[in-house]
C-alpha positions, 0 to 999 in steps of 0.5 A: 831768916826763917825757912819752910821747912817742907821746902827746904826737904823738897830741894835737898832730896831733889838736889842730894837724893843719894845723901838720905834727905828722904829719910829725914823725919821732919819735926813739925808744929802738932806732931809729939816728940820724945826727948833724948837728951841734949849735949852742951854742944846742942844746946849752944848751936843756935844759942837754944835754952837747955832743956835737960833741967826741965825735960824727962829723957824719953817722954813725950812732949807735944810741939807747938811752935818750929822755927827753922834757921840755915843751919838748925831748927828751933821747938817749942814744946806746949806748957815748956818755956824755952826754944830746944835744938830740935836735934834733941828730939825725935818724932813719935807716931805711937804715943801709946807707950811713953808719958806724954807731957 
């Protein structure tokens, strides 16, 4: 099954407002990210392709697809084939200082 994810923001900040569901910053389709690395153990969660072998830790990569599960979310990054643990993973709203991918 696959979730709107504004949606599903939407219910946890009105069902926990004091847990920092509001602080959540939302990766979504159009948005650049900045890959941190990903351990074993998010790579497994969801059965996600490894991108460690393929990805530059700290560059910036351009989001094409999200696929939002119960318990985890799904990228997929322009010109990058495979679907990463989006935890991997931080929105940038500067571009200017990175290498964008």
């Amino acid at each position: 099954m696959i979730y709107d994810n504004d949606k599903l923001n939407e219910i946890y900040r009105d069902t926990w407002p004091n847990l920092g569901w509001a602080k959540m910053n939302t990766i979504k389709a159009g948005n650049y990210v900045r890959f941190l690395g990903c351990t074993k153990e998010q790579i497994q969660w969801g059965n996600n392709d490894d991108p460690n072998p393929i990805l530059f830790v700290n560059d910036l990569y351009y989001v094409e697809h999200v696929e939002i599960h119960s318990q985890h979310t799904k990228i997929e990054l322009r010109g990058v084939k495979g679907k990463f643990n989006s935890v991997c993973f931080e929105v940038v709203h500067d571009r200017k200082s990175s290498r964008k991918r």
